[in-house]
N, C-alpha and C positions, 0 to 999 in steps of 0.2 A: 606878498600875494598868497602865499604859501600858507602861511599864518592862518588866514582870514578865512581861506579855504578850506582846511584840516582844523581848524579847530571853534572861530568863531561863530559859521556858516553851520556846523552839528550841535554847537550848543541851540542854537533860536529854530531849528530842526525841532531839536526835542523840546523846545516850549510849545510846542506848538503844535504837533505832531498828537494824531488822533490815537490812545493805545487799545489795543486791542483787546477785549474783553473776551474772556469765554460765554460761550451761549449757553451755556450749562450752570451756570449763577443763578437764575432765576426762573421759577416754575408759575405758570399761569391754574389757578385752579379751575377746573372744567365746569365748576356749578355757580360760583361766585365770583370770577375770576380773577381775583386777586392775586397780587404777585407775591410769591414764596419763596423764601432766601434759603437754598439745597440744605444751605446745615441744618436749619430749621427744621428745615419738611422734614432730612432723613431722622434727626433726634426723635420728631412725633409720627416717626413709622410710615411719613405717607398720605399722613390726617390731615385737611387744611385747618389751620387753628383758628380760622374766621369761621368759616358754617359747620365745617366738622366733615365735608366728605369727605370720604374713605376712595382714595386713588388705586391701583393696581397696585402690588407689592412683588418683584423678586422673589421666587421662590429660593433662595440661597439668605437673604435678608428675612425672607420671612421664616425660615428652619432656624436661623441664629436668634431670632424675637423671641419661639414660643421654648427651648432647651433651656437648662437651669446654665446659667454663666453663657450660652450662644457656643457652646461646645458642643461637637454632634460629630461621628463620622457619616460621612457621604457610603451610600451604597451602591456598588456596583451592578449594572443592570443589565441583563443577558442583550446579545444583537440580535437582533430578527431581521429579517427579508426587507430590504429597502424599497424597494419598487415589486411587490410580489403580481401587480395587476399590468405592468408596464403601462401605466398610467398618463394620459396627457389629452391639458383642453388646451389655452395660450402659450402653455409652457410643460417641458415634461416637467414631471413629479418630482425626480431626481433633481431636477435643479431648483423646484422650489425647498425642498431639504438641502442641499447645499447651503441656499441663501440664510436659511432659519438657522440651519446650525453655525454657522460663519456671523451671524447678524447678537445671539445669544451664548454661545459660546458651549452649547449642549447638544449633544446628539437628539433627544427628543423632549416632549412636553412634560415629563414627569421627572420629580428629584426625588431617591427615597435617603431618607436619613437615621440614624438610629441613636440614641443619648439618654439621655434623664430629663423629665420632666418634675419637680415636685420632690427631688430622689427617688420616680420610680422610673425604670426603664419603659421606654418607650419608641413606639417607630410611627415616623409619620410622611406620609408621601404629599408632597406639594406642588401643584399644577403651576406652567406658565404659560399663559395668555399670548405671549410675546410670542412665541412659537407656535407659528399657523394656528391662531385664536386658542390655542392650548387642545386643540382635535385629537379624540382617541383614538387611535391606531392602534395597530397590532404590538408596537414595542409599548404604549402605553398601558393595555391589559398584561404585558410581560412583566410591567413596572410593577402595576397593583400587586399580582402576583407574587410577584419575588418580594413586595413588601410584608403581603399576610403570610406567606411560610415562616418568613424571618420572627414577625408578632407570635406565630406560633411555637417556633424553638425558642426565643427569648422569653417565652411568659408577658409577654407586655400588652398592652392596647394598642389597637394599629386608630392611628388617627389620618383621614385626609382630608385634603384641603384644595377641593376640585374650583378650578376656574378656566370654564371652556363652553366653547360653543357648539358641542355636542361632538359628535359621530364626524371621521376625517371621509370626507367625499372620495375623494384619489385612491382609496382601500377598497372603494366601495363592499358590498357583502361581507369581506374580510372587517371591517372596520364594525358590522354593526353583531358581527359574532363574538366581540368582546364586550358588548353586554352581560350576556350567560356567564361569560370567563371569570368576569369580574364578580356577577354574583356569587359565584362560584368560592372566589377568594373570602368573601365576606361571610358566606355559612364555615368557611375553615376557621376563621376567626370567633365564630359564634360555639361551633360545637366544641371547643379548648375552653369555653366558658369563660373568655376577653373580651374587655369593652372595645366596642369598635362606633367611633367620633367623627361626626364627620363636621367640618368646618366651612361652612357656605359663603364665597367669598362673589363678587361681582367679576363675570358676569356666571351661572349655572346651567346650563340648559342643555335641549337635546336629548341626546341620547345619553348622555353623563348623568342627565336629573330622571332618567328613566330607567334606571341602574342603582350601580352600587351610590350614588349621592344620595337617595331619600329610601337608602334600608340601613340606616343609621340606629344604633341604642339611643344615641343624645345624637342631635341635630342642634349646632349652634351656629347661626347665621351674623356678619359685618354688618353693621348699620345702613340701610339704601341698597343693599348689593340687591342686584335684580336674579330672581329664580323661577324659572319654570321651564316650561316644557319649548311650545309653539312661541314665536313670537307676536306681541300685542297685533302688530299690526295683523296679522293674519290671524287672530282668532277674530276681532273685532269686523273683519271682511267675511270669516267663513258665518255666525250667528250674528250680523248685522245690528247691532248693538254698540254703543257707547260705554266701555269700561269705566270703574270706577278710580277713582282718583288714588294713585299706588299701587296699581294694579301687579301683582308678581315682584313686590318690591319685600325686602324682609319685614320689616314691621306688620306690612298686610297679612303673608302667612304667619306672622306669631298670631292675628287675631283671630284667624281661622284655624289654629291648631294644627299647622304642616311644620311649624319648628319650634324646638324645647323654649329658644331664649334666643333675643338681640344684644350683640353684647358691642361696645365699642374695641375699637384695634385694642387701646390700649390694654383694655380689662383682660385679653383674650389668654391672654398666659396666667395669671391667677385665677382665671374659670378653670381654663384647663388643670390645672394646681389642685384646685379645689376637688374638681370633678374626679379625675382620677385619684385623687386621694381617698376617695367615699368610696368606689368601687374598686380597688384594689386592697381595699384595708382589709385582712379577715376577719371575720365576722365571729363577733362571742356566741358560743355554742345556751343552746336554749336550755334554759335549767328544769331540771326532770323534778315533776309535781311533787314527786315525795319528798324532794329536799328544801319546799319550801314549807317552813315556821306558819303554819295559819293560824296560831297562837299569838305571833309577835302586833304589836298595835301599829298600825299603819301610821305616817305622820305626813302633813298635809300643812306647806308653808312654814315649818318649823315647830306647828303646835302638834301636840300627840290627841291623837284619835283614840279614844276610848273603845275594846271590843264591843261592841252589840251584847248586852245580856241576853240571853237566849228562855223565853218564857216557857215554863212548861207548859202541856195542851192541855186546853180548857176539857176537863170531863163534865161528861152527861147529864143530865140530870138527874136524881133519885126518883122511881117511880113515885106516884102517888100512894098512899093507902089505900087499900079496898076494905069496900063496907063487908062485913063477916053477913052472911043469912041468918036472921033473926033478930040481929044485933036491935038494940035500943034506939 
């Protein structure tokens, strides 16, 4: 009996026996909904490889994509006032940070990083959504900040990659004075004579896109990521009008001239490559009139351009004769 119990009875267990899969195997995509096999999704960044939308990305994931080799140090970001308003609607404030930070593994919505893009040095602050809709707060303006000094002693371009739903409520007033802060960071960056990039990722809005997001040198927006300000629904309520079809989506402002380029996940590190590579290259000093040959023949597709002969100027005519008085 013994036998049968211990050893027979666990084998026909496990023929049979339902096993337990992780829930984390397979990803439904939000537009087509197809299922995504994790290895998949994570090799193409996040992209579903049926329609192409571009999902939310890990700001630690997304610092290792756009770095030459995914080598970066993390940069340390000063602590600010946790609850500076003693804030509370359903829940105090402090325990919705708790939750966020416990839930993503960061103290607040911004990661700043610093590495090589391209071989040039580079810094670039990267938002997450994940964290109270990625809302700027008072340590997030500390973030920007401590990023553009950094672009400024380093010599680099500060790049960021905002994805948030604007201005954090629970800060109230304090939240929406890092506006200025931030603009603030972005003329420190401008007057060092630094590109400063900004990377428009789904979702942009608020008071982020009323800010430092669209006083960008280059604006390069994700495929579909939605940017603006007010949400559809409430502009389409306040001028009672029926929006156009993509409305606040990236494609639409590339056609209205609110951003440089739509570029896909994957392109997004060889843009960046490119791009900082043209503006950080120095520039050939402009050659001084005198030391150019206006003598030598211009050549045009290989064949040589003969100088111009230069006509001398046609002279006047010779007066006429005049008739002498008396003549014959």
């Amino acid at each position: 009996m013994n036998w049968l119990t211990n050893y027979v009875r666990p084998k026909i267990r496990a023929l049979y026996a339902r096993k337990e899969v992780p829930d984390n195997l397979w990803h439904k995509c939000p537009s087509c909904e197809s299922m995504l096999f994790h290895r998949e999704l994570e090799e193409n960044l996040h992209v579903c490889q049926h329609c192409g939308f571009h999902m939310r990305l890990d700001p630690i994931k997304r610092l290792g994509s756009m770095f030459d080799d995914g080598a970066y140090e993390g940069v340390e970001l000063p602590k600010s006032v946790a609850d500076p308003l003693k804030f509370r609607d359903q829940k105090r404030y402090t325990d919705r940070l708790k939750e966020a930070q416990t839930k993503t593994g960061r103290t607040d919505a911004v990661v700043v990083g610093e590495g090589r893009i391209g071989g040039h040095a580079a810094v670039v602050a990267a938002f997450d959504f994940g964290f109270m809709g990625g809302s700027m707060g008072i340590a997030v303006g500390e973030g920007l900040l401590t990023a553009a000094r950094l672009a400024v002693a380093k010599n680099a371009p500060l790049i960021v990659v905002p994805a948030s739903g604007g201005a954090r409520m629970q800060e109230g007033i304090l939240s929406l004075m890092q506006m200025p802060r931030t603009t603030i960071a972005v003329e420190m960056v401008k007057e060092a004579g630094l590109p400063y990039i900004v990377v428009l990722t789904d979702p942009t809005t608020g008071g982020v896109t009323a800010s430092f997001a669209m006083l960008g040198d280059i604006h390069i927006a994700e495929k579909g990521a939605q940017i603006g300000f007010a949400g559809a629904r409430v502009i389409e309520s306040t001028i009672r009008e029926t929006l156009p079809e993509g409305f606040q989506r990236s494609e639409y402002l590339l056609e209205h001239g609110m951003v440089d380029m739509v570029v896909h996940r994957r392109d997004l590190r060889p843009t960046l490559v490119r791009t900082i590579g043209l503006l950080m290259t120095p520039r050939i000093d402009a050659v001084e009139p005198e030391d150019v040959d206006l003598t030598a023949a211009p050549s045009v597709e290989g064949e040589t351009v003969q100088p111009a002969v230069q006509q001398p100027a046609a002279q006047p005519p010779a007066p006429a004769a005049s008739f002498q008085a008396g003549a014959d």
